[in-house]
C-alpha positions as CSV (number, residue, x, y, z in Angstrom):
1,X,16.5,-13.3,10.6
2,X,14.9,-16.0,9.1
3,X,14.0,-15.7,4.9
4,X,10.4,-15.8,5.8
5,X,11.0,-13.0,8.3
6,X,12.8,-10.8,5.5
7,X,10.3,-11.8,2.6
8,X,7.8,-9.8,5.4
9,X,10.2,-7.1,6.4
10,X,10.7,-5.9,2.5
11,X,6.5,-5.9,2.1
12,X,6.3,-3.7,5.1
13,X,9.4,-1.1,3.7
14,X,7.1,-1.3,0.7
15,X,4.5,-0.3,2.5
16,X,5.5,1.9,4.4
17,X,6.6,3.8,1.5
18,X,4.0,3.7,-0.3
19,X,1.9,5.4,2.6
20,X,4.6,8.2,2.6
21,X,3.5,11.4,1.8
22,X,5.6,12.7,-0.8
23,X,5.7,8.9,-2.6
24,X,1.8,9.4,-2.7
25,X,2.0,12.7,-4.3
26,X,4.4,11.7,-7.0
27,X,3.3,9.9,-10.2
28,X,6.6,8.4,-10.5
29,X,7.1,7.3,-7.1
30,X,4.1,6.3,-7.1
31,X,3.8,3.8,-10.0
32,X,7.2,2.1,-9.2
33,X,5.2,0.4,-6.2
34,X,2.0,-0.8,-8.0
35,X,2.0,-4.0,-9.9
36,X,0.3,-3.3,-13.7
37,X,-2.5,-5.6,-12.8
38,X,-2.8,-3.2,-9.7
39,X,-6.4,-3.4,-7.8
40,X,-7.5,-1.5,-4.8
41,X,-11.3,-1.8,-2.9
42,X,-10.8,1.8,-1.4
43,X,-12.3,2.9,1.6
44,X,-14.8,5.0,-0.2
45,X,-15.8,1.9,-1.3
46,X,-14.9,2.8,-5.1
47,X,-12.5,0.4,-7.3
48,X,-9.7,1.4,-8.5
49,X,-6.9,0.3,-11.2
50,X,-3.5,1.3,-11.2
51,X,-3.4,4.0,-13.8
52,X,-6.9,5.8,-12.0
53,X,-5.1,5.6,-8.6
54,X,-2.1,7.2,-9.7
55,X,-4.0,9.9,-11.4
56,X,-5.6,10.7,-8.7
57,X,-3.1,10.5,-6.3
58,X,-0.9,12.8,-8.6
59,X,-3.3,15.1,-9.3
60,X,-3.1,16.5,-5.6
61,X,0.6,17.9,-6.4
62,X,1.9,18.2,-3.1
63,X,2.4,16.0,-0.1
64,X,-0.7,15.4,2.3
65,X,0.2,17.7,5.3
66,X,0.9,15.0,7.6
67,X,1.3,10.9,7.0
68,X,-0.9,8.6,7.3
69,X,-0.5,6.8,10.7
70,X,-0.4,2.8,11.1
71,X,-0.7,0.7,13.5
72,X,-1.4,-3.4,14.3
73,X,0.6,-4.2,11.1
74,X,1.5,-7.9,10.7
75,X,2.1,-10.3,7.9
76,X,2.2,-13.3,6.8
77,X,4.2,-15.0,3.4
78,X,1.1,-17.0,1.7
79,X,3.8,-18.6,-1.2
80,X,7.0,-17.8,-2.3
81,X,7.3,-14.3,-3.4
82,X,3.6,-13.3,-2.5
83,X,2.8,-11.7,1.1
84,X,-0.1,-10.4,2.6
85,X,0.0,-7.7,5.2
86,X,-3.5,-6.3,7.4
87,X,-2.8,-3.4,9.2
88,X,-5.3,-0.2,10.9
89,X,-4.7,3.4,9.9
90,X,-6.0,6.6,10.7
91,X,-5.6,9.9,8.7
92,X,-7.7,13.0,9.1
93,X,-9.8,11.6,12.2
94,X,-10.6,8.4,9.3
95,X,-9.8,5.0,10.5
96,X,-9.4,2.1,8.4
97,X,-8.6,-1.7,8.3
98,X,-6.2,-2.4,5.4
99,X,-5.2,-5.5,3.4
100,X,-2.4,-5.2,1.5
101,X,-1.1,-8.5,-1.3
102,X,2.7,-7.8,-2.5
103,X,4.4,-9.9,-5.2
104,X,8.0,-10.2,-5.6
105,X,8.7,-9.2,-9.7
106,X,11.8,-8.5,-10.8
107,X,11.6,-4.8,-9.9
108,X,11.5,-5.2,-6.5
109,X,8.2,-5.6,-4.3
110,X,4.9,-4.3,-6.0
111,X,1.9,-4.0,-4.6
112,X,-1.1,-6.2,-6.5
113,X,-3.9,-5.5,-4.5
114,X,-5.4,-3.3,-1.5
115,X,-8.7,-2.7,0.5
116,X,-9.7,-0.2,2.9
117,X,-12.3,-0.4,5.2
118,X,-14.0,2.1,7.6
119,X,-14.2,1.8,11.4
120,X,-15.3,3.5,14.4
């Protein structure tokens, strides 16, 4: 496995966990993924900041009753320590196109930016 190859692999663990349900409904969890600086274009079309998403996302107290599913996910490392990742998903008969930018800090992979957006 190449370095670029594992620079993408530990995005999409990140990832993945991050679209886990019972990451999603913890606070905690949560906010160990997400950068400070933290910016998502959801696919409500609202903007959100790291502190409002894990509010929200808390706030629902329990895991979702079923994951979120993925599919088509790729990426590609745009500079050292930075990699983008696009991917579909679908969750509750919703489907969505996703961008995902991950930066390399020293706690690991956190997630800087997201958008969401709808598709038939």
């Amino acid at each position: 496995m190449t370095d670029r190859t594992s620079v993408i692999s530990a995005a999409i663990e990140a990832e993945l966990r991050l679209l886990d349900p019972a990451v999603r409904s913890s606070a905690d969890l949560l906010a160990e993924l997400l950068h400070p600086d933290f910016r998502e274009f959801g696919v409500s079309g609202r903007e959100w900041d790291r502190g409002s998403i894990v509010e929200a996302l808390g706030a629902r107290g329990a895991p979702a009753p079923r994951p979120i599913t993925t599919s088509k996910m790729r990426g590609v490392q745009l500079a050292p320590g930075v990699v983008l990742l696009t991917f579909d998903t679908e969750f509750n008969g919703r489907r969505a196109h996703r961008s995902s930018l991950w930066r390399l800090t020293e706690r690991g992979w956190l997630l800087y930016f997201h958008q969401g957006t709808p598709f038939d």
